[in-house]
DRENPARO-826901 format. One record per residue: chain; x negated, y, z negated of N, C-alpha, C, CB in turn; residue number from 1; residue in three letters. Coordinates in nm, 4 decimals. Glycine has a CB too. Layout:
 mol   n_east  n_north     n_up  ca_east ca_north    ca_up   c_east  c_north     c_up  cb_east cb_north    cb_up seq type
   A        X        Y        Z        X        Y        Z        X        Y        Z        X        Y        Z NUM  ALA
...
This chain:
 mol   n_east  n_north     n_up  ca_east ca_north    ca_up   c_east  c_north     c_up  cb_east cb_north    cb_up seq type
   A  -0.0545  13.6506 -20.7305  -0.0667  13.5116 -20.6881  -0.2008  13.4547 -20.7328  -0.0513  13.4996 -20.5353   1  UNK
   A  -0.2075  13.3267 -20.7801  -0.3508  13.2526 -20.8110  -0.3834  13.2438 -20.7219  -0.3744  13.1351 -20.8701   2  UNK
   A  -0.4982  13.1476 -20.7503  -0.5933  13.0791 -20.6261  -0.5024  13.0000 -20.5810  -0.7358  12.9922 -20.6601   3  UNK
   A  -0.4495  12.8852 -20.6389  -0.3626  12.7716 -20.6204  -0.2667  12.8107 -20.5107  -0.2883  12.7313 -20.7525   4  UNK
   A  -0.1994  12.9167 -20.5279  -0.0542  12.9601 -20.4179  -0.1434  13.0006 -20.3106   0.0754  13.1108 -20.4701   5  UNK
   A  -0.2631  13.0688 -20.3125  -0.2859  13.0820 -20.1442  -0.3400  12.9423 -20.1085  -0.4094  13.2134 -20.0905   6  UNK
   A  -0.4232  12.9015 -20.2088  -0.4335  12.7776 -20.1363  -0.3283  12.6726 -20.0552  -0.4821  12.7147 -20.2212   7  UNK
   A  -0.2487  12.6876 -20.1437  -0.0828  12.6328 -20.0832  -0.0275  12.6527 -19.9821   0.0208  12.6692 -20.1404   8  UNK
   A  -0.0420  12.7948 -19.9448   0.0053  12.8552 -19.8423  -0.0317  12.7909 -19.7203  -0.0293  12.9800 -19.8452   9  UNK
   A  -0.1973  12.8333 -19.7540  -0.2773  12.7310 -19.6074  -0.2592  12.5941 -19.6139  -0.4534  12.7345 -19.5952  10  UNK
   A  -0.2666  12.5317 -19.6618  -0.2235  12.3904 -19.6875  -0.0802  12.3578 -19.6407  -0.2332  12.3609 -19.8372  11  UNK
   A   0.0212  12.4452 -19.6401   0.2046  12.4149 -19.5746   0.1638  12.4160 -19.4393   0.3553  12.5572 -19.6045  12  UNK
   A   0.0417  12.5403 -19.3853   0.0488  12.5204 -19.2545   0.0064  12.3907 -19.1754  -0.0139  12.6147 -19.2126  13  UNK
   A  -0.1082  12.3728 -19.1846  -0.1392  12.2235 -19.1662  -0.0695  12.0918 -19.2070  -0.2442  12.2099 -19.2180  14  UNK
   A   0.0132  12.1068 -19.2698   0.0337  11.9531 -19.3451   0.1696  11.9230 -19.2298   0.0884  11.9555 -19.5683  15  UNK
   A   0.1793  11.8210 -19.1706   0.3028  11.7385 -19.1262   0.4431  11.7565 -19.2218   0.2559  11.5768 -19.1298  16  UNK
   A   0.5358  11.7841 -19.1211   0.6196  11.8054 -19.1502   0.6601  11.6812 -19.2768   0.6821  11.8296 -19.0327  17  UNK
   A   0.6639  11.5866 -19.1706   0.7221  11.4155 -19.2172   0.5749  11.3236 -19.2163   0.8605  11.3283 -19.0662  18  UNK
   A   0.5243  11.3088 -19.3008   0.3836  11.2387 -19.2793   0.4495  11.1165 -19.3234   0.2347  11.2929 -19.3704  19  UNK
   A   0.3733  11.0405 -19.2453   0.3626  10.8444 -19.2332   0.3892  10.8168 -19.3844   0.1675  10.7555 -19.1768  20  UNK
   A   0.4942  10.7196 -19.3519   0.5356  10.6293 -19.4672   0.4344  10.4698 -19.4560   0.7268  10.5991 -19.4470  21  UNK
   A   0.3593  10.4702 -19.5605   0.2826  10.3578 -19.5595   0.2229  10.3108 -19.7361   0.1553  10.3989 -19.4454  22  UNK
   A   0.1820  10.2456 -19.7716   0.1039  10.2040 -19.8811  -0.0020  10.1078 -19.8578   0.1838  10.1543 -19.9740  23  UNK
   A  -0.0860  10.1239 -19.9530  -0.1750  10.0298 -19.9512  -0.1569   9.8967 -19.9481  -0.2351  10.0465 -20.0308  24  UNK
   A  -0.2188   9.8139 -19.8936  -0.1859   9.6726 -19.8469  -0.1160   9.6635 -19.7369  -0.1169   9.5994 -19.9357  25  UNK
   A  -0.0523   9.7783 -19.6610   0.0555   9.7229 -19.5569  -0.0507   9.7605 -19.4155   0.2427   9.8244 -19.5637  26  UNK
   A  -0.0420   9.6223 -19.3014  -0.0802   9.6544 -19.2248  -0.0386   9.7575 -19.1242  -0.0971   9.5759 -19.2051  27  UNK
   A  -0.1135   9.7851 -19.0678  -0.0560   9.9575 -18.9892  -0.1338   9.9352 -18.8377  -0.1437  10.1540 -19.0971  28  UNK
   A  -0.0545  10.0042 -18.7576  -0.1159  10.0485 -18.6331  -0.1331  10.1612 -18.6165  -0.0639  10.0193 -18.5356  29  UNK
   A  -0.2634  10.2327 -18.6069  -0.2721  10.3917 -18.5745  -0.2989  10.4035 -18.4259  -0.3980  10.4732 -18.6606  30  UNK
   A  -0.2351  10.4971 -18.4157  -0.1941  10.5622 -18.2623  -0.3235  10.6840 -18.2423   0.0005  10.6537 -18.2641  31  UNK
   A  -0.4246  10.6932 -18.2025  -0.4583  10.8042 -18.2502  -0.5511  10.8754 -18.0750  -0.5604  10.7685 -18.4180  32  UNK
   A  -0.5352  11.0157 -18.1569  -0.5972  11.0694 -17.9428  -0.7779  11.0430 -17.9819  -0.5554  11.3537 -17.8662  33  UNK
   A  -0.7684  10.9935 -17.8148  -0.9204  10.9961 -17.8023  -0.9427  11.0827 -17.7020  -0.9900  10.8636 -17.7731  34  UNK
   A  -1.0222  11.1767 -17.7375  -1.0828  11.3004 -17.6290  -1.2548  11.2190 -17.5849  -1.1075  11.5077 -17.7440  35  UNK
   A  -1.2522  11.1923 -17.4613  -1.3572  11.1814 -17.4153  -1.3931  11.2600 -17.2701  -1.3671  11.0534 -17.4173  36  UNK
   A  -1.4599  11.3858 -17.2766  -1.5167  11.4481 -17.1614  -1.3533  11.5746 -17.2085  -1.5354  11.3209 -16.9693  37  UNK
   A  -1.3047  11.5439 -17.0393  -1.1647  11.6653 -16.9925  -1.0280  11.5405 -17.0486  -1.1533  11.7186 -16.7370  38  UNK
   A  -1.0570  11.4010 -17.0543  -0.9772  11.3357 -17.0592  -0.9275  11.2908 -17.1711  -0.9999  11.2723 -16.9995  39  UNK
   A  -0.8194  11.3076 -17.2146  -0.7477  11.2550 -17.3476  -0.6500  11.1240 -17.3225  -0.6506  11.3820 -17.4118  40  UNK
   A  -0.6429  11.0383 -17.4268  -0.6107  10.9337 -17.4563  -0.5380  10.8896 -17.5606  -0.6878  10.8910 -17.4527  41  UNK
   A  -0.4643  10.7688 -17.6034  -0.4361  10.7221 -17.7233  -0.4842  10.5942 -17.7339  -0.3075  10.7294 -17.7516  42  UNK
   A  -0.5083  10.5637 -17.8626  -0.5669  10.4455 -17.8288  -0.5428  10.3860 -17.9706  -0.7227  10.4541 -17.7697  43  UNK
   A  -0.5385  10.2888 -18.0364  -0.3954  10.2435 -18.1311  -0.5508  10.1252 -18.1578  -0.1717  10.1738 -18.0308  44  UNK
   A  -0.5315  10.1551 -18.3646  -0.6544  10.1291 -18.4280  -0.5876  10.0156 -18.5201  -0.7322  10.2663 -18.5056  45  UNK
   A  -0.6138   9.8837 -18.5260  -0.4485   9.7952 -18.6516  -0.5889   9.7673 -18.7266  -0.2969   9.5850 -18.5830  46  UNK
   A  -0.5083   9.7589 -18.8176  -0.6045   9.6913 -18.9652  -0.4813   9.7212 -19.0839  -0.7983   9.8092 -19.0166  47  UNK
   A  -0.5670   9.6930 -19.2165  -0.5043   9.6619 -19.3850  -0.5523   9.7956 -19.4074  -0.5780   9.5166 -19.5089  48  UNK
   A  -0.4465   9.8834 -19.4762  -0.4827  10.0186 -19.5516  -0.5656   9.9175 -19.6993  -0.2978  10.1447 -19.6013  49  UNK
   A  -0.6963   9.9784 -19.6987  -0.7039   9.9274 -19.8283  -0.7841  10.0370 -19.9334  -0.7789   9.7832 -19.8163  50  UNK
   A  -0.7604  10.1617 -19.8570  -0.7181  10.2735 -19.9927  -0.6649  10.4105 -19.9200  -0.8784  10.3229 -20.1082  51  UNK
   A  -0.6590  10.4645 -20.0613  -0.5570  10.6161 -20.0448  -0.5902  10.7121 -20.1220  -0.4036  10.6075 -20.0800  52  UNK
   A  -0.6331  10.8071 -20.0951  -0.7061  10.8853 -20.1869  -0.7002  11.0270 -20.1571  -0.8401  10.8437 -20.1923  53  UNK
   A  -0.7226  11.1332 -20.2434  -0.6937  11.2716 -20.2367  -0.5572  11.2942 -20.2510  -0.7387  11.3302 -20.1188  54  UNK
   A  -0.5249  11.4292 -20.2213  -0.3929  11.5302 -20.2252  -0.3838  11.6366 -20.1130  -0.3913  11.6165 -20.3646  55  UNK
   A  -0.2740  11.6442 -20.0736  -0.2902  11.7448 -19.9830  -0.2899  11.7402 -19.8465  -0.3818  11.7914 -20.0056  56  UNK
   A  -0.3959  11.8944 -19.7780  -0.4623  11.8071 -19.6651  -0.5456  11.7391 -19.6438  -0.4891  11.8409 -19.5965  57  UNK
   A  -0.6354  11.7251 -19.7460  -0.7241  11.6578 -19.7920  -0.7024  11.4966 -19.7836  -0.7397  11.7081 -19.9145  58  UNK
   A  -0.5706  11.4742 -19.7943  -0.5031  11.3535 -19.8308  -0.6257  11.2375 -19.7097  -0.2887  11.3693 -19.7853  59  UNK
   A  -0.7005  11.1105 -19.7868  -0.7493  11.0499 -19.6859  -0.7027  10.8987 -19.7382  -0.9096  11.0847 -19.6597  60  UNK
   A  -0.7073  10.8290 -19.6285  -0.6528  10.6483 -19.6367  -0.7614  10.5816 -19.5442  -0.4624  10.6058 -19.5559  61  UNK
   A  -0.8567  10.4951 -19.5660  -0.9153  10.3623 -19.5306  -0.8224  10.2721 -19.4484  -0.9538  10.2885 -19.6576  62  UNK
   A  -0.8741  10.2184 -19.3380  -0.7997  10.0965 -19.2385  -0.9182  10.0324 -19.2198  -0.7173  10.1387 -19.0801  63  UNK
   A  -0.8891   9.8689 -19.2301  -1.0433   9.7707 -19.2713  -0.9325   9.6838 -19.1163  -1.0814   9.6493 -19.5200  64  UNK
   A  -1.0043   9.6667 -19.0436  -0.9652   9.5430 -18.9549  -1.0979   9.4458 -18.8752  -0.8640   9.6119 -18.8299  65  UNK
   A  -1.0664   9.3717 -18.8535  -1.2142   9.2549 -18.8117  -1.2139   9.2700 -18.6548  -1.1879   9.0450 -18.8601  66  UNK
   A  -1.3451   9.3312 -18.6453  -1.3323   9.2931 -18.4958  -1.4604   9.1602 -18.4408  -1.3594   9.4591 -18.4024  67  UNK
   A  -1.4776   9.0383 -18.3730  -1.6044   8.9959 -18.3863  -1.6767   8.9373 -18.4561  -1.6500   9.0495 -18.3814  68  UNK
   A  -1.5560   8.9062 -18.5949  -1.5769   8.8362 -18.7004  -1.6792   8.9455 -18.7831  -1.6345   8.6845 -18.6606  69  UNK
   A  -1.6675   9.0641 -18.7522  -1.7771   9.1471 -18.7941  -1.6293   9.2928 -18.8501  -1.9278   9.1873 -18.6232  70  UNK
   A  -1.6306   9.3250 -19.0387  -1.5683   9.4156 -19.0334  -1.5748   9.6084 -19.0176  -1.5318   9.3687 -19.1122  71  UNK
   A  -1.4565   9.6354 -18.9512  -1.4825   9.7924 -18.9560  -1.3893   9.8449 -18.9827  -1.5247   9.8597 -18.8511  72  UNK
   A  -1.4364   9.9571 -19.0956  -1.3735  10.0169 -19.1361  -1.3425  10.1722 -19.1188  -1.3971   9.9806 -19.2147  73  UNK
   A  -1.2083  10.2623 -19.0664  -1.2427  10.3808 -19.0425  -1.1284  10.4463 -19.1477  -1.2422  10.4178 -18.8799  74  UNK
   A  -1.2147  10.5968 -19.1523  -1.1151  10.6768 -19.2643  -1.0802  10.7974 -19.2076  -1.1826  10.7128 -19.4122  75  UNK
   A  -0.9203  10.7767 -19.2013  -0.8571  10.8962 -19.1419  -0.8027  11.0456 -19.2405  -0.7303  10.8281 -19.0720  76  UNK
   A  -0.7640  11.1253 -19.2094  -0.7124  11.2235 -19.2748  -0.5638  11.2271 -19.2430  -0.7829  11.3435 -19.2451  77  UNK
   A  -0.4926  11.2057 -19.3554  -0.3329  11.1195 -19.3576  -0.2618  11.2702 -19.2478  -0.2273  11.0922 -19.5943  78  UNK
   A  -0.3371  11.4051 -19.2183  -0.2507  11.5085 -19.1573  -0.3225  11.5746 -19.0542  -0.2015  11.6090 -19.2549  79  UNK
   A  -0.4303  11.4946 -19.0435  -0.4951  11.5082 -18.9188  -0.4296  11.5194 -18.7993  -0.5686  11.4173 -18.9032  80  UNK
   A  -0.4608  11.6467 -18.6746  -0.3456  11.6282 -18.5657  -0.3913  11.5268 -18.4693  -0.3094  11.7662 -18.4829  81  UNK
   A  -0.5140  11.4444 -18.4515  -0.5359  11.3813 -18.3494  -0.4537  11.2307 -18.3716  -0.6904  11.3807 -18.3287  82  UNK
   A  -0.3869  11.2373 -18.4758  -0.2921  11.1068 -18.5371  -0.1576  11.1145 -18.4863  -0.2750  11.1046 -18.7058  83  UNK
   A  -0.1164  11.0282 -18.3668  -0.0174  11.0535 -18.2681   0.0987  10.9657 -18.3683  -0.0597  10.9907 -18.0900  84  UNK
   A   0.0711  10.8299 -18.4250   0.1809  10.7537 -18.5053   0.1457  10.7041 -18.6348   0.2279  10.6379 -18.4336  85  UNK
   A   0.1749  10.6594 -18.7047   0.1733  10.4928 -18.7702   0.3021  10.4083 -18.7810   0.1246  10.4931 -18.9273  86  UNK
   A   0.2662  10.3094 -18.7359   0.3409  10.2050 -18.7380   0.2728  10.0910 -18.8601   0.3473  10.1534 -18.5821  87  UNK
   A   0.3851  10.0942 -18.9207   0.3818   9.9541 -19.0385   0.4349   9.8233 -19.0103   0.4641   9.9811 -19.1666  88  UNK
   A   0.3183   9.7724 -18.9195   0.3859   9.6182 -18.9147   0.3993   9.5162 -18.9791   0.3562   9.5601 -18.8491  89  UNK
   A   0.3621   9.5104 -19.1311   0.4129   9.4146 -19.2548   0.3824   9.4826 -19.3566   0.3525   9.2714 -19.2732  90  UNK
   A   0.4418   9.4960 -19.4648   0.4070   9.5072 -19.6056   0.2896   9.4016 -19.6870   0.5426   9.4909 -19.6706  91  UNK
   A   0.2207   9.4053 -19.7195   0.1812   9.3226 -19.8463   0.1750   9.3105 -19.9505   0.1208   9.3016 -19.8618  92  UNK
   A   0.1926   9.2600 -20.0349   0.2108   9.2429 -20.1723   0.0535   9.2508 -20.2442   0.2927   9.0955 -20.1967  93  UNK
   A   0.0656   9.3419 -20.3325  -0.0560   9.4063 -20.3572  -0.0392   9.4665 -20.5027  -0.0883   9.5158 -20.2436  94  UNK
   A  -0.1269   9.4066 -20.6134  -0.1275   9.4568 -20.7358  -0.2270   9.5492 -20.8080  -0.1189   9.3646 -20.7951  95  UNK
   A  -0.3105   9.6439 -20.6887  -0.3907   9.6971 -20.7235  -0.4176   9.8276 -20.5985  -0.4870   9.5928 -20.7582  96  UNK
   A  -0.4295   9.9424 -20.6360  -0.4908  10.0777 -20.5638  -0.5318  10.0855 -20.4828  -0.5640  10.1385 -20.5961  97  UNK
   A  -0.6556  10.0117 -20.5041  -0.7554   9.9690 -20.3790  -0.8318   9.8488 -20.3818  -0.8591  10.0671 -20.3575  98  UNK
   A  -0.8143   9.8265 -20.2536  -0.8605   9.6433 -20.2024  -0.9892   9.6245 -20.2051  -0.8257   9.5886 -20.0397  99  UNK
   A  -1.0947   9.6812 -20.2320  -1.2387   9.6873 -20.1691  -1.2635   9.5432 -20.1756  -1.3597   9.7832 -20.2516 100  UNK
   A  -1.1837   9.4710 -20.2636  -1.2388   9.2983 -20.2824  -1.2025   9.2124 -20.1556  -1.1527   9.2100 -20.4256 101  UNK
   A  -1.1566   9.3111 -20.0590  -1.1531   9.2541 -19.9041  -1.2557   9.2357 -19.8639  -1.0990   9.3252 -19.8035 102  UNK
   A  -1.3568   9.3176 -19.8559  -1.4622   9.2994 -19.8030  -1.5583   9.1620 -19.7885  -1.5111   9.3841 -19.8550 103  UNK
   A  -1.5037   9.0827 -19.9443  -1.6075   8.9781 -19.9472  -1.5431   8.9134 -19.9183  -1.6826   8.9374 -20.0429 104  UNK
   A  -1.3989   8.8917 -19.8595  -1.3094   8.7694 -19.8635  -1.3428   8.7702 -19.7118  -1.1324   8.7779 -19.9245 105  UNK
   A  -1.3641   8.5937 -19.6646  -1.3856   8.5786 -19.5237  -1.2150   8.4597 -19.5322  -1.5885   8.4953 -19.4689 106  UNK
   A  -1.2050   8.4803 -19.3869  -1.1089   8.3370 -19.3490  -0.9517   8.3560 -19.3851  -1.1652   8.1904 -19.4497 107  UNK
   A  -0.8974   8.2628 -19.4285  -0.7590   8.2699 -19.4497  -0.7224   8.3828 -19.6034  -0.7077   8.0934 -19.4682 108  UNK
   A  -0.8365   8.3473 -19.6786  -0.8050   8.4437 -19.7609  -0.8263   8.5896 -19.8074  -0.8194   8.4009 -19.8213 109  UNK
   A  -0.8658   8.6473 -19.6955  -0.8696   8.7724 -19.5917  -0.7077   8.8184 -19.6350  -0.8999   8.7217 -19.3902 110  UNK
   A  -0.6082   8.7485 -19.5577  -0.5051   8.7783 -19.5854  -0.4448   8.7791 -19.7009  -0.4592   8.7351 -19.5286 111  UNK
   A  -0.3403   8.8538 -19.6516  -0.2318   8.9729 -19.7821  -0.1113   8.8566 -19.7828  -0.1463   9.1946 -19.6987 112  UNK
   A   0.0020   8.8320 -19.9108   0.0872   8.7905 -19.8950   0.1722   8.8861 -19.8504   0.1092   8.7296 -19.9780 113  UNK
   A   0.3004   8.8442 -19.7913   0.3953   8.9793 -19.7279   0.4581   9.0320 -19.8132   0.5020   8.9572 -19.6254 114  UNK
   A   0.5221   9.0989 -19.8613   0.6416   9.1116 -19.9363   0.7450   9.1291 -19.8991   0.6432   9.1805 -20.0036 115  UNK
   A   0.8348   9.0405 -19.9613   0.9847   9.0219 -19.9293   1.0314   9.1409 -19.9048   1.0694   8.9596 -20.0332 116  UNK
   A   1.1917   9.1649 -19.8498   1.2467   9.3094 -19.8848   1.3529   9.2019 -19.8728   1.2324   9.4751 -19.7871 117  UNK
   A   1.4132   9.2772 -20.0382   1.6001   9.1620 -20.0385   1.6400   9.2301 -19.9987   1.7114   9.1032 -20.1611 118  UNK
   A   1.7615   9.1759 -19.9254   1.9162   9.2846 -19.8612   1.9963   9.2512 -19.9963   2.0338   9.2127 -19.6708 119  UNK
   A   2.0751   9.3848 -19.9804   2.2463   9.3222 -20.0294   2.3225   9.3420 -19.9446   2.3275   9.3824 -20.1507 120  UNK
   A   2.3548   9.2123 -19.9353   2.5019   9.2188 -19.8656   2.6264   9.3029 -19.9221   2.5545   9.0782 -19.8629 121  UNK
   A   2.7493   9.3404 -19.8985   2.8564   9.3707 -19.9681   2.8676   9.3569 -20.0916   2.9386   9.3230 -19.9304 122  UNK
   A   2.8787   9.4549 -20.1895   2.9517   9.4363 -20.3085   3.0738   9.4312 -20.3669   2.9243   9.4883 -20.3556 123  UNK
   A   3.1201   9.3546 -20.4196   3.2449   9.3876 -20.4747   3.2371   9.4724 -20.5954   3.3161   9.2702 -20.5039 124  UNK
   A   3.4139   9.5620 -20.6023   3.3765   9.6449 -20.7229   3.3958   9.6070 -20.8563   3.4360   9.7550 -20.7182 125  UNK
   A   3.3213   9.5963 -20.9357   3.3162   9.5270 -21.1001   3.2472   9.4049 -21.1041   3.4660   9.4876 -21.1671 126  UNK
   A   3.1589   9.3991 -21.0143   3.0806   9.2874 -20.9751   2.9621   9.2984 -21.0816   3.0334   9.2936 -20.8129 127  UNK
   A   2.9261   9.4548 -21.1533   2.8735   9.4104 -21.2710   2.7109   9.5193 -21.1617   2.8853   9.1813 -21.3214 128  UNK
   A   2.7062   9.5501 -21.0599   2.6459   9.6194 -20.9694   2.6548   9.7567 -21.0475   2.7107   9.6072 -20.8240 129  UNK
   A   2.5136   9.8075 -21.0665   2.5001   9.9662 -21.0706   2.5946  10.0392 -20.9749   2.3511  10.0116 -21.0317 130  UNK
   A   2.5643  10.1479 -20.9897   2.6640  10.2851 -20.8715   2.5748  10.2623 -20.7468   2.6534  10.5093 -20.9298 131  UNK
   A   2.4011  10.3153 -20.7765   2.3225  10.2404 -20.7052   2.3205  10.2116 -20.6207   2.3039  10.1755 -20.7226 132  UNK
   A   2.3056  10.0683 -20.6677   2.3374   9.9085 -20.6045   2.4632   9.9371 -20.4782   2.4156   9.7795 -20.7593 133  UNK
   A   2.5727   9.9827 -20.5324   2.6903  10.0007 -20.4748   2.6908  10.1061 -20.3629   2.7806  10.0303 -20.5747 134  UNK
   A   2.6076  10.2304 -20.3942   2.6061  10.3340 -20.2704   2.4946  10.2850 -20.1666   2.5676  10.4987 -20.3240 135  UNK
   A   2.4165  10.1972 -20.1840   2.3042  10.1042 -20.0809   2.3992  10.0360 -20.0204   2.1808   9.9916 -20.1511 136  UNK
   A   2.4963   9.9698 -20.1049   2.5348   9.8900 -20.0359   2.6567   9.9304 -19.9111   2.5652   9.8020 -20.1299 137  UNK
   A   2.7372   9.9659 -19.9375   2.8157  10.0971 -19.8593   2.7514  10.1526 -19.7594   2.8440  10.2166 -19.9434 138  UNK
   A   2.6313  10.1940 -19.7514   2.5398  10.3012 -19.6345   2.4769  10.1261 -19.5802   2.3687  10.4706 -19.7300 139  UNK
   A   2.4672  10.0109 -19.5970   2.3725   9.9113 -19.5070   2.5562   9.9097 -19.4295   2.2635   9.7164 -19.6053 140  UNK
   A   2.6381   9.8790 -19.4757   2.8088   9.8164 -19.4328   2.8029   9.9481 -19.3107   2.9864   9.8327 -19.6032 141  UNK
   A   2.7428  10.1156 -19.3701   2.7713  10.1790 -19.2513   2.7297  10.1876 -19.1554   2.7805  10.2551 -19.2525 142  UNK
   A   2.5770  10.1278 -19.1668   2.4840  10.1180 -19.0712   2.5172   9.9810 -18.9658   2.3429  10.1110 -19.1501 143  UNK
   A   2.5860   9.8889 -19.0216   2.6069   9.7855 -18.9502   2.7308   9.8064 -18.8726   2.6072   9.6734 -19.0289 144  UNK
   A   2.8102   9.8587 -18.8952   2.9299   9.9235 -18.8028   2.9080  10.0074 -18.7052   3.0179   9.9949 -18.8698 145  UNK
   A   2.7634  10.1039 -18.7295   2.7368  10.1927 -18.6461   2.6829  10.0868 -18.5049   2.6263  10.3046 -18.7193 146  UNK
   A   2.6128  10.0022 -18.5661   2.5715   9.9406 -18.4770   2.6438   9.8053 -18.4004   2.4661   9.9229 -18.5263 147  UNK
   A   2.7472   9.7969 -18.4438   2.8540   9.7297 -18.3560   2.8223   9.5743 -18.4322   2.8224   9.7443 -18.1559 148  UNK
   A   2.7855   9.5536 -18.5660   2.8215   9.4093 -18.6232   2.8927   9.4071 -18.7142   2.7278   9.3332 -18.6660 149  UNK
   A   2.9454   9.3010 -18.7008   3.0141   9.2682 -18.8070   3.0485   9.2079 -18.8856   3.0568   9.2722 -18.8073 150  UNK
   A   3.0913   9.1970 -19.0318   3.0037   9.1090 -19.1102   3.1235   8.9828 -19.1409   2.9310   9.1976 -19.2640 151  UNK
């Protein structure tokens, strides 16, 4: 075995099973424990991911949010265990890696545009729709039945 495979090894143990689905630009809420004294806590951190960086467990992501008109920024470790959630409460539309050009932006243009997410509705077949297109569309029709609508 190399270096690489034991390194690996230790690295499967630590790493999250299912780690947070997120990207840069999307705002997020972190859930995260706060140990102060005997007493533990959660306590839920929102801001703009505005980077992502490393591999691994190593894996680290930036959250920039304003508190006070004054910004702060903290950097978590994406498999860190004191990280109870993330929640993605909007996408933004974002043409670049990392945002650092947040920093100088004050006011309305602070903000991210959102990004859309299109649905498809139903396809018909020979509609000119990939296979794709067509098996998305089939699994949203199953998901909406599961859930008692109907279209």
């Amino acid at each position: 075995m190399s270096r690489n495979k034991f390194i690996e090894l230790v690295d499967a143990k630590y790493k999250h099973k299912d780690p947070p689905q997120f990207r840069v630009g999307d705002t997020v809420n972190m859930h995260i424990n706060i140990r102060e004294g005997d007493k533990q806590r959660v306590q839920v951190f929102n801001g703009v991911v505005i980077a992502r960086k490393g591999a691994g467990t190593g894996e680290t992501f930036t959250v920039r949010r304003i508190v006070a008109n004054e910004g702060v920024e903290r950097i978590f470790l994406l498999h860190s265990p004191s990280i109870v959630k993330v929640e993605v409460v909007r996408s933004g539309k974002v043409r670049r890696a990392k945002l650092y050009f947040l920093r100088d932006r004050v006011g309305k243009s602070r903000r991210l545009r959102e990004k859309r997410v299109r649905h498809t509705r139903g396809a018909a077949k020979g509609s000119g729709k990939s296979q794709a297109g067509l098996e998305r569309a089939k699994a949203g029709e199953q998901e909406r039945e599961l859930a008692g609508v109907q279209s």
